[in-house]
MARKOL-501282 format. One record per residue: x, y, z of N, C-alpha, C in turn; residue in three letters. Coordinates in steps of 0.02 Angstrom, whole numbers, padded with zeros to 5 digits, always signed. Atoms other than C-alpha are relative to their C-alpha. Last residue first. Layout:
MARKOL-501282
XYZXYZXYZala/...
END
This chain:
MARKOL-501282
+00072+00037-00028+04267+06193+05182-00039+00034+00024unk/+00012-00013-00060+04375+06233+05027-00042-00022+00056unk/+00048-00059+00029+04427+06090+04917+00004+00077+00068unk/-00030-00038-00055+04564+05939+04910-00042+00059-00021unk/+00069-00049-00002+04541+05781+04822+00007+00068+00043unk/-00045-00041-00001+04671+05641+04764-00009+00057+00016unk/+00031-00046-00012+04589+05485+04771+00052+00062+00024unk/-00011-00042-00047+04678+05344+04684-00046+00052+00031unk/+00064+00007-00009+04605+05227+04533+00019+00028+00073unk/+00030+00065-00044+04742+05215+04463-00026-00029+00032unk/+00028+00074+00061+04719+05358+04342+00000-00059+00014unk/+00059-00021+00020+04730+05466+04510-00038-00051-00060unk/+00034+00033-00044+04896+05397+04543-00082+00010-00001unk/+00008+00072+00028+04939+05441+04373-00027-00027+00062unk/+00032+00031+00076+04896+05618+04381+00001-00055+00038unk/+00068+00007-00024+04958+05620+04583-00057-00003-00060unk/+00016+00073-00036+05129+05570+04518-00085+00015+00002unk/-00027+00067+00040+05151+05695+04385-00032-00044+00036unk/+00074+00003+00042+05075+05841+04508+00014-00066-00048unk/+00043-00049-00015+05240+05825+04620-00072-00018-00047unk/+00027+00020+00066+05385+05702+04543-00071+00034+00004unk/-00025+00031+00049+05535+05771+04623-00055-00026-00046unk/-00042-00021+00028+05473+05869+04756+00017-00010-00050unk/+00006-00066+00007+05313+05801+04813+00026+00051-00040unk/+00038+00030+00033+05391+05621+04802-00026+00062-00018unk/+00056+00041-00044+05545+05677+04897-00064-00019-00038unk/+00062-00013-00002+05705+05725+04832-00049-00055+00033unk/+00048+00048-00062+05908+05699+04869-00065+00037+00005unk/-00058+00041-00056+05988+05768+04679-00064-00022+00041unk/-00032+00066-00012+05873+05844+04525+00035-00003+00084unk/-00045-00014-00045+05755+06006+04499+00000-00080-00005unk/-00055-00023+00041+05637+06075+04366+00060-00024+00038unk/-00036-00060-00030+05476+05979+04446+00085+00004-00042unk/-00011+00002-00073+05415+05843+04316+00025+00079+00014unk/+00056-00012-00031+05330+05860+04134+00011+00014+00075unk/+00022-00069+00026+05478+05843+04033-00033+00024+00028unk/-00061-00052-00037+05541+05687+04153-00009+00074-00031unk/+00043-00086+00018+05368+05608+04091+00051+00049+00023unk/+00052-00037+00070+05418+05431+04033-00024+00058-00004unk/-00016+00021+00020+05542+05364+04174-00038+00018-00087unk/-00066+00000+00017+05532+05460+04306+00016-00020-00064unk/-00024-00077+00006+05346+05461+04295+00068-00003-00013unk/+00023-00033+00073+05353+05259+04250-00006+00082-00003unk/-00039+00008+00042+05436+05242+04421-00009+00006-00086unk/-00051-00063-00012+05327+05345+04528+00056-00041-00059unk/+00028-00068+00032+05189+05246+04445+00047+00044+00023unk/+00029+00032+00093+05250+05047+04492+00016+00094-00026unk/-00067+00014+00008+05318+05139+04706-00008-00020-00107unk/-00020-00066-00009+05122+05199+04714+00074+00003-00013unk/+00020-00023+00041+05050+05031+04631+00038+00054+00015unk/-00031-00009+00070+05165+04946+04728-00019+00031-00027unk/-00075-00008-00012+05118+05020+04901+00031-00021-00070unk/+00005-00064+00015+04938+05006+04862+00065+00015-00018unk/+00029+00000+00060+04953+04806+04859+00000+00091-00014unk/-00043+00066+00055+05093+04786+04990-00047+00030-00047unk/-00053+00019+00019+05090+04910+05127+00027-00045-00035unk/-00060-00046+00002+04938+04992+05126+00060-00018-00019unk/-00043+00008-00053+04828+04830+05087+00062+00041-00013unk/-00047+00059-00005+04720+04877+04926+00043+00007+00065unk/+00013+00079-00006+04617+05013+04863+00069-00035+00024unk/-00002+00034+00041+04643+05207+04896-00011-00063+00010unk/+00023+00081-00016+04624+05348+04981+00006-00018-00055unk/-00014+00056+00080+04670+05530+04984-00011-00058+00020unk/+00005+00060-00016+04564+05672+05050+00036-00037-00036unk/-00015+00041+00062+04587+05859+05069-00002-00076+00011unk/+00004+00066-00012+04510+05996+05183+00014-00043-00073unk/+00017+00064+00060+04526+06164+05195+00020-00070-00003unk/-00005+00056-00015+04506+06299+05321-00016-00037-00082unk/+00067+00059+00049+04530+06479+05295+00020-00068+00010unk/+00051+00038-00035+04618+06584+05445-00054-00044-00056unk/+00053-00036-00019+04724+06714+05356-00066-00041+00037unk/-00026-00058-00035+04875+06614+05381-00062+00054+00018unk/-00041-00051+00022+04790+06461+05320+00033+00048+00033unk/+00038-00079-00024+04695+06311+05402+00061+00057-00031unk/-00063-00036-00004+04729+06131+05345-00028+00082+00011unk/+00044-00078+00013+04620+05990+05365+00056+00049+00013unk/-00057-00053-00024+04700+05821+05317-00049+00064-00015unk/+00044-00058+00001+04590+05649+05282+00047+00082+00037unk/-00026-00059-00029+04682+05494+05249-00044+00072-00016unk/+00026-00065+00011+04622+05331+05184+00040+00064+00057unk/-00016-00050-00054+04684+05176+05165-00027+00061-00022unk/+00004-00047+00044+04624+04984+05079+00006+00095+00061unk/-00006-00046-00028+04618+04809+05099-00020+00075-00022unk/+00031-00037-00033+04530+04683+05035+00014+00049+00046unk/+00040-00043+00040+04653+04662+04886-00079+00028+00043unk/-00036-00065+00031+04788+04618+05010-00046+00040-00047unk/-00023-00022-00063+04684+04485+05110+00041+00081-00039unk/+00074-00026-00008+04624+04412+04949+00034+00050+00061unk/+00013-00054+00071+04821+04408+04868-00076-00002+00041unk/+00053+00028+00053+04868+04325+05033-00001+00041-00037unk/+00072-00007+00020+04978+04442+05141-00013-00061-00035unk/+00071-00054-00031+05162+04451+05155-00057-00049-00004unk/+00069+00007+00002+05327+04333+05130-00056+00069+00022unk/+00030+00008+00082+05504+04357+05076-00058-00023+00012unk/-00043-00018+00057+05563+04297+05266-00023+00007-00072unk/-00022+00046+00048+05442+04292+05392+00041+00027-00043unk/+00030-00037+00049+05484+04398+05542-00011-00062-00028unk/+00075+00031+00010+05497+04288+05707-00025+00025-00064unk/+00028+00059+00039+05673+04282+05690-00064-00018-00008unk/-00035+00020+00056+05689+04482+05714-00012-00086-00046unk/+00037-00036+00054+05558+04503+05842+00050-00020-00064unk/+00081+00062-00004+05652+04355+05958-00017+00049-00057unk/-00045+00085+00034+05851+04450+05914-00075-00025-00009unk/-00035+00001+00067+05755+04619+05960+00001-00050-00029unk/+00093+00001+00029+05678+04543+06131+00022+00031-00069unk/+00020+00070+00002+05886+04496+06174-00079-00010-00022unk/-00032+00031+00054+05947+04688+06102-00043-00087+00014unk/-00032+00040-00052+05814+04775+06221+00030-00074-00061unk/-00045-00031-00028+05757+04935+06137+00038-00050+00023unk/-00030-00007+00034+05631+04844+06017+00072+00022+00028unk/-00056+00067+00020+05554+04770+06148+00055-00001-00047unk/-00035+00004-00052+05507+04940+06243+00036-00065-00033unk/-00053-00036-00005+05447+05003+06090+00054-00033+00041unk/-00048+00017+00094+05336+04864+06030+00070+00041+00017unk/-00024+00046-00018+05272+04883+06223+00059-00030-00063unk/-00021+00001-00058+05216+05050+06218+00048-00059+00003unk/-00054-00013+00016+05151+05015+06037+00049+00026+00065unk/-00053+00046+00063+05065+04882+06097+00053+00024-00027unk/-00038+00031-00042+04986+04985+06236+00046-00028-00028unk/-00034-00015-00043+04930+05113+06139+00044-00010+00024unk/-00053-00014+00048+04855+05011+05987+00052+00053+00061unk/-00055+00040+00035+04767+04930+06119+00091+00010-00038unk/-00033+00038-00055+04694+05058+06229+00062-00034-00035unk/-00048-00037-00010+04650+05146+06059+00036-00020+00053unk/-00063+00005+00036+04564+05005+06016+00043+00054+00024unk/-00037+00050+00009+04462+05000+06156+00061-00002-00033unk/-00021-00014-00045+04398+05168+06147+00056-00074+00025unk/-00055-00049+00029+04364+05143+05966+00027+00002+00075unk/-00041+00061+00044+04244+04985+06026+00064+00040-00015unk/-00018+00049-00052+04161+05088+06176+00087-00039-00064unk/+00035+00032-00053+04121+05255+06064+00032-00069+00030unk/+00046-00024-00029+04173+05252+05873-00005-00028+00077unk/+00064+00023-00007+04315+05136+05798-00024+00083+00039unk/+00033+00063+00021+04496+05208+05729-00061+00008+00030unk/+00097-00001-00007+04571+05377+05669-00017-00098+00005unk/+00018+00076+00044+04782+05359+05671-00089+00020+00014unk/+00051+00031-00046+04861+05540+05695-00020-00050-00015unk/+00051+00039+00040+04975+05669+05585-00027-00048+00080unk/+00023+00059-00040+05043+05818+05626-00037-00048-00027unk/+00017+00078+00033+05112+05969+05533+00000-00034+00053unk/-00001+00033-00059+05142+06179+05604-00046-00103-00023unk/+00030+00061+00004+05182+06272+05441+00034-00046+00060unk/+00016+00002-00072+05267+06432+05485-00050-00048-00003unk/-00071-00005-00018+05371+06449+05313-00018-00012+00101unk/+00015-00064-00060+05214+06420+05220+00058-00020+00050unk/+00071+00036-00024+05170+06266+05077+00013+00058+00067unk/+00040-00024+00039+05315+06354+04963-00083+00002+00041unk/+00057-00010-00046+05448+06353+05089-00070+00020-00034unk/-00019-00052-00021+05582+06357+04926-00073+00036+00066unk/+00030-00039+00041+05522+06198+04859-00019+00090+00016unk/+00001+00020+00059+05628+06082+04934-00035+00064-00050unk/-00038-00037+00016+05565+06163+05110+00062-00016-00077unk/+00014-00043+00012+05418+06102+05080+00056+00062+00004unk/+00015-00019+00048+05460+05934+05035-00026+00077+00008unk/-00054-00009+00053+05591+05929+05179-00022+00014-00058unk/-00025-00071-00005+05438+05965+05302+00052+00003-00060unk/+00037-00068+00031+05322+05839+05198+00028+00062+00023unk/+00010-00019+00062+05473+05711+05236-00024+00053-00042unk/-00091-00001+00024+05520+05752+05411-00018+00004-00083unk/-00021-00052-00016+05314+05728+05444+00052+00037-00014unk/+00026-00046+00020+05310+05554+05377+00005+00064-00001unk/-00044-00023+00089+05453+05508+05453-00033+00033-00042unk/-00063-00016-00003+05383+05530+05632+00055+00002-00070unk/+00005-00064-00014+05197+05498+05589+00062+00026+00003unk/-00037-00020+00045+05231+05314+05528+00011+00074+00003unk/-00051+00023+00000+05157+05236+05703+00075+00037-00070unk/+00020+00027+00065+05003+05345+05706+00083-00013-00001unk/-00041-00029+00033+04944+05405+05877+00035-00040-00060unk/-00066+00012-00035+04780+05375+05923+00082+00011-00045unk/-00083-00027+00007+04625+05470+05885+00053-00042+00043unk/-00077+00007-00061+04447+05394+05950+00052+00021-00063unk/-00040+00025+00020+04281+05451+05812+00078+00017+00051unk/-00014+00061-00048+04145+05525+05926+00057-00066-00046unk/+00040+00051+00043+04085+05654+05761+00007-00073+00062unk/+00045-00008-00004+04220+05784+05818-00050-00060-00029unk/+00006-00062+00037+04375+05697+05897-00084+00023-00022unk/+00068+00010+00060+04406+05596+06020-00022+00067-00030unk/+00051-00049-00012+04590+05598+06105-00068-00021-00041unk/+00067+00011+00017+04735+05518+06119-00056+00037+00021unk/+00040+00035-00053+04880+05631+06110-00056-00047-00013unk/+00062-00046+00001+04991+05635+05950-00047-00051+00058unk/+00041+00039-00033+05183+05542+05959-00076+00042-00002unk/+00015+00062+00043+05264+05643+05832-00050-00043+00031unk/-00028+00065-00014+05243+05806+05943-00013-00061-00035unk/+00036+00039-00069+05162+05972+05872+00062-00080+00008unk/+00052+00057+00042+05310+06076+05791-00024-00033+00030unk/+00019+00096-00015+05371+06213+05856-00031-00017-00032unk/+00068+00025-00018+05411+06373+05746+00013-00072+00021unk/-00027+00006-00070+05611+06424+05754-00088-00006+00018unk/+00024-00022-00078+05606+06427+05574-00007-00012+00042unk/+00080+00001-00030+05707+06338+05451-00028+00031+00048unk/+00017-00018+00037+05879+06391+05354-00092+00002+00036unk/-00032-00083-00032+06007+06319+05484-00051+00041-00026unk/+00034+00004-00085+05918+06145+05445+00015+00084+00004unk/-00026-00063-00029+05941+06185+05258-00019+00030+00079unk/-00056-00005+00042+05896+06033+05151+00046+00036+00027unk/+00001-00047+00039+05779+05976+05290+00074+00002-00026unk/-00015+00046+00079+05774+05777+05336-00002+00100-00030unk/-00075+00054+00008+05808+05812+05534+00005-00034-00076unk/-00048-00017+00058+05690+05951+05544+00025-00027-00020unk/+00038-00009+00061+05570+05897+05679+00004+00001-00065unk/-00006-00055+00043+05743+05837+05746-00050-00002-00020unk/+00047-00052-00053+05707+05706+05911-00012+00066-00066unk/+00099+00019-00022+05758+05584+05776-00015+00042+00029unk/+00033-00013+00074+05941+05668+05730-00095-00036+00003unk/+00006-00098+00019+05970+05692+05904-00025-00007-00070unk/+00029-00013-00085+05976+05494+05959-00031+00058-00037unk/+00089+00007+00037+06062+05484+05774-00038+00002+00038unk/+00005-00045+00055+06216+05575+05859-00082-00016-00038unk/+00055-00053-00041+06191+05480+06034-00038+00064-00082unk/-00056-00068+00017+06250+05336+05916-00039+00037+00014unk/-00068-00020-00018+06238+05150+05979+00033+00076-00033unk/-00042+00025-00048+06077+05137+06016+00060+00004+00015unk/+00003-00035-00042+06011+05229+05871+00041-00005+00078unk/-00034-00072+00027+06072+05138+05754+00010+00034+00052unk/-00051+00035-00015+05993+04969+05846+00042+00074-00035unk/-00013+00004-00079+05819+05063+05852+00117-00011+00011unk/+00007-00063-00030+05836+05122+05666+00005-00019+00087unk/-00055-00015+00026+05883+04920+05599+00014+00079+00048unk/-00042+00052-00040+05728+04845+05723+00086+00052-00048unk/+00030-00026-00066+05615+04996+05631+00068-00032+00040unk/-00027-00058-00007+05684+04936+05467-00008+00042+00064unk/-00103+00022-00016+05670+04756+05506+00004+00063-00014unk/-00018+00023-00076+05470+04803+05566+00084-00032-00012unk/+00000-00040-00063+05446+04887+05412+00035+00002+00053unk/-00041-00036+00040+05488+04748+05287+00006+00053+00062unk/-00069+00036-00030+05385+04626+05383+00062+00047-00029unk/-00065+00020+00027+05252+04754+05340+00059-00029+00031unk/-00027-00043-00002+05090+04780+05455+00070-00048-00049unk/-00041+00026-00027+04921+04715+05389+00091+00052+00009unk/-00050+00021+00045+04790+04819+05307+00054-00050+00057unk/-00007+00062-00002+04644+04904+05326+00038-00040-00016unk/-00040+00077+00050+04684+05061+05344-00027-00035+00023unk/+00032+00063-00012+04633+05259+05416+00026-00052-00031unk/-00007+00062+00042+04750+05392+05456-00035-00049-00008unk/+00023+00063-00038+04701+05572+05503+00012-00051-00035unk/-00007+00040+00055+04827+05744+05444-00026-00084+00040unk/+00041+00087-00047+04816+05877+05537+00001-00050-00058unk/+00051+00059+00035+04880+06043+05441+00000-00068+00052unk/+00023+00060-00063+04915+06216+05535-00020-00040-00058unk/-00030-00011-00045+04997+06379+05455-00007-00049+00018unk/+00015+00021-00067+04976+06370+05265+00014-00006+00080unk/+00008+00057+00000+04989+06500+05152-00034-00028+00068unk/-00041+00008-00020+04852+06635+05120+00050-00072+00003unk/+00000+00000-00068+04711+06593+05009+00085+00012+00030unk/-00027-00051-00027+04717+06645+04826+00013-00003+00077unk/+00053-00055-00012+04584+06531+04800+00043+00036+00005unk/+00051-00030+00023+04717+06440+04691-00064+00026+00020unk/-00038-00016+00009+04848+06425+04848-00044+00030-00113unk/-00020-00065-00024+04737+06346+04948+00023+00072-00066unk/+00062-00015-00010+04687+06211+04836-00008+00067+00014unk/+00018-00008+00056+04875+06187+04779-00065+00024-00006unk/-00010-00057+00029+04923+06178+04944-00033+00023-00053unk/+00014-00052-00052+04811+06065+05008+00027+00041-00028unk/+00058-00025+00029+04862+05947+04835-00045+00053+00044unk/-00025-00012+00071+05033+05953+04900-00065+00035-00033unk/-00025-00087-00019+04983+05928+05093+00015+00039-00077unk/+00075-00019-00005+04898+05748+05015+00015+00070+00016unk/+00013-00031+00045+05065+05726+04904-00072+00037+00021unk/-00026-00031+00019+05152+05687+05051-00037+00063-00054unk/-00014-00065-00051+05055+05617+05177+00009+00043-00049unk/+00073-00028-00011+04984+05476+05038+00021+00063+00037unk/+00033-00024+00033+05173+05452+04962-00072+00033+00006unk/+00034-00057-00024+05265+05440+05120-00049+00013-00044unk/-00026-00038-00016+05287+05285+05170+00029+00051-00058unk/+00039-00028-00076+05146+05217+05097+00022+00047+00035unk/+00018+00047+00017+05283+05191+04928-00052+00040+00073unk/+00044-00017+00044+05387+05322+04874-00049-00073-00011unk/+00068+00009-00024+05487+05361+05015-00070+00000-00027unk/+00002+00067-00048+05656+05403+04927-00089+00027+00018unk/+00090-00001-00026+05647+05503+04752+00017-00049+00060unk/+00012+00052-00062+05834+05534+04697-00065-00013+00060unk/+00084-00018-00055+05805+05630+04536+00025-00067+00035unk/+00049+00050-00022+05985+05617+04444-00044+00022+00039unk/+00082+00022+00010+06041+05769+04342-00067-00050+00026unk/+00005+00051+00056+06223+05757+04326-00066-00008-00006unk/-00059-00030+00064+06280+05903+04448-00020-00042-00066unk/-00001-00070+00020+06120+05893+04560+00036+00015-00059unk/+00060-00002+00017+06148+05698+04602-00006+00074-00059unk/-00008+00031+00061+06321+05730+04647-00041+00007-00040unk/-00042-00021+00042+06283+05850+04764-00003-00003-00059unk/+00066-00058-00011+06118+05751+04860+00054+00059-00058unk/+00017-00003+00044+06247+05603+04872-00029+00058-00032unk/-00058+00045+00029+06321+05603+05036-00002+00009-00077unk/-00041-00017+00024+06214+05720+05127+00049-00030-00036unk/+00006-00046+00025+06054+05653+05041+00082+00048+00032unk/-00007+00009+00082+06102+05477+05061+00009+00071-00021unk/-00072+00010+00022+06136+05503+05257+00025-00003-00095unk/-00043-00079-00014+06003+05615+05286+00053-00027-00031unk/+00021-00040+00058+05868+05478+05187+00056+00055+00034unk/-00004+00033+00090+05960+05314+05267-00008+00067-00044unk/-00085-00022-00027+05934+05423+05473+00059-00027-00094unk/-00020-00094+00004+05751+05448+05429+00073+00017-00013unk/-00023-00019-00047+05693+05271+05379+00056+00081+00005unk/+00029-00042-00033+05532+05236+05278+00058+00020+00078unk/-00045-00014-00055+05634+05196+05114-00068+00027+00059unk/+00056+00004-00016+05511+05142+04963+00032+00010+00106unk/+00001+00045-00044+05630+05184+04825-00045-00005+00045unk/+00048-00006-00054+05667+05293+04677-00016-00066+00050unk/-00005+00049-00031+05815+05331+04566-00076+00020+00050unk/+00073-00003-00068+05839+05419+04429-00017-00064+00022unk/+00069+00048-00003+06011+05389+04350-00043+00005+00052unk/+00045-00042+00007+06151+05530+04327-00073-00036-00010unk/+00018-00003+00074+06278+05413+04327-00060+00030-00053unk/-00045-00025+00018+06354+05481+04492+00008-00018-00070unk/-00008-00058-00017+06193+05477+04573+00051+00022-00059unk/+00031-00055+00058+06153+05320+04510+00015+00064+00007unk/-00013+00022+00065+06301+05253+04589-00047+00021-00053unk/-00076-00030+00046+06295+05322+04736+00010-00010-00063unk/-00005-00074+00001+06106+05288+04789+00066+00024-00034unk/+00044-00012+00062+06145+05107+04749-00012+00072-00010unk/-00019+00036+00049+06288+05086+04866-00030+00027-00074unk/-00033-00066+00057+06180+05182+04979+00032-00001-00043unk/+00009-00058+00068+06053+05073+04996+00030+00036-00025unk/-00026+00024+00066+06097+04896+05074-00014+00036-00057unk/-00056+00055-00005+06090+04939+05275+00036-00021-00071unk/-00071-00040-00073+06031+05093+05321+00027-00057-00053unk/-00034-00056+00052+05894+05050+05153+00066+00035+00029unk/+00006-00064-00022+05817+04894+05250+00060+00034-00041unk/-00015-00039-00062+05793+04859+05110+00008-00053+00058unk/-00032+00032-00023+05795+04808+04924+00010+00023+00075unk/+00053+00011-00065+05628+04863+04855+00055-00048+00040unk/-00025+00062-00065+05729+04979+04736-00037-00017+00052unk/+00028+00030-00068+05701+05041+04582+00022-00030+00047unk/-00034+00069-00041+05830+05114+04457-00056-00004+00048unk/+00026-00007-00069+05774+05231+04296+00028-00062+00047unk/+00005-00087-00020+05858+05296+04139-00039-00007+00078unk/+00065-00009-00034+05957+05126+04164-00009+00063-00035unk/+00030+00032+00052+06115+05042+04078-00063+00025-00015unk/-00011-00028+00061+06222+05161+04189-00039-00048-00071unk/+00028-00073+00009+06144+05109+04347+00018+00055-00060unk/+00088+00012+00000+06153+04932+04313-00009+00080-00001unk/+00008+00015+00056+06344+04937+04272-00078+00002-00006unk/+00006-00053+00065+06379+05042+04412-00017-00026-00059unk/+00083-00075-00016+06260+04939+04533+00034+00052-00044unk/+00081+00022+00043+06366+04761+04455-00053+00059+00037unk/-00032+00001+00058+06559+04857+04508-00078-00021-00038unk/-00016-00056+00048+06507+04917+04659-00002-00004-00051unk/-00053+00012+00062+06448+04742+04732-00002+00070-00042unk/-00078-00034-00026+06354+04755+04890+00050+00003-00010unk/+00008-00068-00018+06160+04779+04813+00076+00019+00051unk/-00008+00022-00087+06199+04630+04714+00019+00089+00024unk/-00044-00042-00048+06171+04634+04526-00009-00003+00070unk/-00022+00018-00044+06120+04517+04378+00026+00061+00038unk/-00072-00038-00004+06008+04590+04248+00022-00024+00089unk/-00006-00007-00066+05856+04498+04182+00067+00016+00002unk/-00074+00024-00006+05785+04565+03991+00017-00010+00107unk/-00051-00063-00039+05614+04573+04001+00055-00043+00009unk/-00058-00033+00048+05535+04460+03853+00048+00051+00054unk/-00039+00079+00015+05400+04355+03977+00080+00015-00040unk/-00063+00008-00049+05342+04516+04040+00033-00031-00022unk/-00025-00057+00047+05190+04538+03887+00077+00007+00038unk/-00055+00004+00056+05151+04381+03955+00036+00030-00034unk/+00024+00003+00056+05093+04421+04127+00045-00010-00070unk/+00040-00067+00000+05182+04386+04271-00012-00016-00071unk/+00040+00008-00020+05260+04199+04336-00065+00092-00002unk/+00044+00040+00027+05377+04190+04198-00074-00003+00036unk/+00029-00034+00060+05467+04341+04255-00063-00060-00032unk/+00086-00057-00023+05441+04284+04453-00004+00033-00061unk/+00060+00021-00031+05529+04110+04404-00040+00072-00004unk/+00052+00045+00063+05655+04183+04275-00054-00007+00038unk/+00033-00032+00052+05721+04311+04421-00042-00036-00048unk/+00059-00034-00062+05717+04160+04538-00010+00062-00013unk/+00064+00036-00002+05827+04078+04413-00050+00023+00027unk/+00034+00014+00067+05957+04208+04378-00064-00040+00009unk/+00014+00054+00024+05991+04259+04561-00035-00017-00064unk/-00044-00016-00006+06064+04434+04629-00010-00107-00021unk/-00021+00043-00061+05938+04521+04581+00071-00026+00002unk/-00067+00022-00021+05878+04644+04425-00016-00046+00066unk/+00010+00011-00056+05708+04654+04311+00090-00028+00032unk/-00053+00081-00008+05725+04725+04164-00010-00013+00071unk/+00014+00035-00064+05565+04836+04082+00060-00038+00023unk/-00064+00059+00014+05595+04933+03908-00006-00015+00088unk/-00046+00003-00047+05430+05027+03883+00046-00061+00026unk/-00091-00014+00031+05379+04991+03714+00037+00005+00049unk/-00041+00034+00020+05186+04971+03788+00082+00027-00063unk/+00018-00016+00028+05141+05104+03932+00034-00081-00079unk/-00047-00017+00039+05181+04995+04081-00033+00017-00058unk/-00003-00054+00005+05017+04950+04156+00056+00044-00031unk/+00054-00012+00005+05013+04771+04175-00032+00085-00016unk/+00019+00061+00044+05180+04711+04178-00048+00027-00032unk/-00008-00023+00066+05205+04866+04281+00000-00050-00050unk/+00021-00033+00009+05105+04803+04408+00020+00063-00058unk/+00057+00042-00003+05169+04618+04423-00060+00081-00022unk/-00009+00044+00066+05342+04692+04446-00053-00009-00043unk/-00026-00075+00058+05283+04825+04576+00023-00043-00069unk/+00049-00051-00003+05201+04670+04674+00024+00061-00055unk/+00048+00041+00056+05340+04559+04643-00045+00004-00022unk/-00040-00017+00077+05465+04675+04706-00042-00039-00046unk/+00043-00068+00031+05343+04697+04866+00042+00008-00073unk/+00074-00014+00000+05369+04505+04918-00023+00036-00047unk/+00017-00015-00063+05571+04508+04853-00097-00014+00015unk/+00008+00076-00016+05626+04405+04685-00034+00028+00071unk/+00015+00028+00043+05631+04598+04593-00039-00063+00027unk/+00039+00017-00046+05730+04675+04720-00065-00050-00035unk/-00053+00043-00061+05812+04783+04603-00041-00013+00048unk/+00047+00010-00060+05661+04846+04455+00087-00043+00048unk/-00035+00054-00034+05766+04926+04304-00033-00009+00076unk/-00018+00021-00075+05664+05044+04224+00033-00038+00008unk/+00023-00061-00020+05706+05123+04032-00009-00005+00077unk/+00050-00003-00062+05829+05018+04000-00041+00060+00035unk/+00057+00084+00015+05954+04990+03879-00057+00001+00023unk/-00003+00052-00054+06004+05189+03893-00020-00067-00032unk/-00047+00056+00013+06061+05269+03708-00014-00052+00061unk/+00007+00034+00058+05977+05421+03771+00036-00058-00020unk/-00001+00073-00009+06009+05471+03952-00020-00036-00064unk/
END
């Protein structure tokens, strides 16, 4: 990719979370790095370049529309890297996926839907391979903490010499608000689903993002939904709304890497909230809600209401986003029976302020340490494609990345 104009190219740019990842490589971008910010509006690019630091003020802006062939090959051949916070990703990603693919441009994104990452990867996942592009999806909440936290488990494991892994748990904590971004990709996956028994089946698939379904073992996997329960210490367990992609992902990253994390790895994840009366509560809550989130989502006329009630191009406060902040705790037990425990956490409201920094730093890996990354290109996963790389820099951002015996 020598001769590129561009080392990132940010698409989405004028969006909430494009302004966030904008606003964070402004600020962290090593300096020389060539920055452009794309959309599909000159002025409202100027507005959010003028409105970031000064060292921004010089990024070139690049016109393109995520449903115009002709302005995503010209962007993806200008690029060595393509961002995208343009979603939902069913609806206005693959376009983009193709085109870097087939110009051999790394691509990464913040995708948390299952049926977007099969369809890119069989569609693209080829191409990719033959020309070299890294196609990183889920590189933002969704999945980056799950992902890389089983990563650094392994890695723990795997220098005691310990067997691999058979069993990991994986608990969620946050303070944070939930993504208007989310909830249209959720509303996009229901309405998919509805009308095709085929993606019906592709959700129920533990498997349904592996490279080599035919290729995986015939080990169950615990259930996406996870019982409530209390665990040791009187901390309530309920079940953890992102658990279902999550999971799909860290299985595809392990089988990505030739079943490296253990070929009879049994994954789950969970939500951890209050202690005693108050946790017992919440779990009622978060129960019922999502009981009911479901049931509205299924019913095209409560759809249509959730849909206009989103806001449009809005999140959080900047205080509200910088008092957030998530944690995850994953114990993992081996083949020979050793237990180990890893932690990741970090500052800021999961799905906006963390979420850029983690989407910001997967794109400067791609984009400045491709010597340093895993040896492998086409449809990857954060694990896969940018593996120890990322969790450096996430680490230098003030991340937690931790994983010992116990």
């Amino acid at each position: 990719m020598t001769g590129r104009e561009h080392d990132v190219v940010l698409l989405g740019a004028t969006g909430f979370v494009g302004r966030l990842v904008a606003r964070h490589l402004a600020l962290h971008a090593p300096a020389g790095t060539r920055v452009a910010l794309a959309g599909r509006s000159a002025d409202r690019l100027a507005e959010v370049r003028d409105a970031l630091p000064s060292r921004a003020h010089t990024w070139p802006l690049v016109l393109a529309d995520s449903h115009d062939d002709a302005t995503l090959a010209d962007l993806a051949a200008s690029a060595r890297v393509v961002v995208s916070t343009v979603g939902p990703y069913a609806r206005h990603g693959l376009p983009l996926v193709a085109a870097c693919a087939r110009a051999g441009t790394h691509y990464a994104d913040l995708t948390g839907e299952t049926p977007f990452v099969r369809e890119a990867a069989d569609r693209h996942d080829a191409v990719a391979r033959s020309t070299g592009a890294r196609l990183v999806h889920a590189c933002g909440y969704d999945s980056v903490p799950s992902d890389l936290g089983v990563l650094v488990l392994h890695r723990s494991a795997s220098s005691d010499g310990a067997g691999p892994l058979r069993d990991v748990r994986l608990l969620a904590r946050a303070r944070g608000g939930v993504s208007g971004g989310t909830v249209e990709s959720a509303l996009g996956i229901v309405e998919h689903a509805a009308r095709s028994a085929a993606v019906r089946r592709l959700l129920a698939d533990p498997y349904a993002l592996s490279p080599d379904r035919a290729a995986e073992p015939s080990t169950p996997q615990p259930p996406d939904v996870q019982p409530v329960r209390v665990l040791p210490g009187g901390r309530w367990a309920a079940p953890f709304p992102m658990a279902s992609f999550n999971s799909r992902v860290v299985r595809r990253s392990n089988a990505l890497q030739g079943w490296a994390y253990g070929r009879e790895l049994r994954y789950a994840e969970a939500m951890g909230v209050g202690r005693g009366l108050r946790g017992a509560v919440a779990v009622v809550g978060i129960t019922a809600g999502l009981g009911v989130g479901v049931a509205a989502l299924a019913l095209p006329p409560t759809r249509a209401l959730v849909r206009r009630a989103l806001p449009a191009g809005s999140g959080p406060s900047e205080a509200t986003r910088e008092s957030g902040w998530f944690r995850m705790d994953l114990v993992g037990v081996t083949a020979d029976g050793r237990h180990y425990r890893a932690e990741v956490a970090g500052p800021g409201d999961p799905g906006y302020a963390a979420t850029g920094v983690m989407l910001g730093e997967a794109a400067l890996a791609l984009a400045l340490d491709e010597d340093r990354l895993p040896d492998r290109a086409g449809s990857l996963t954060p694990a896969a494609g940018l593996g120890d790389v990322l969790v450096d820099r996430l680490r230098a951002a003030g991340h937690t990345y931790a994983a010992a015996a116990r």
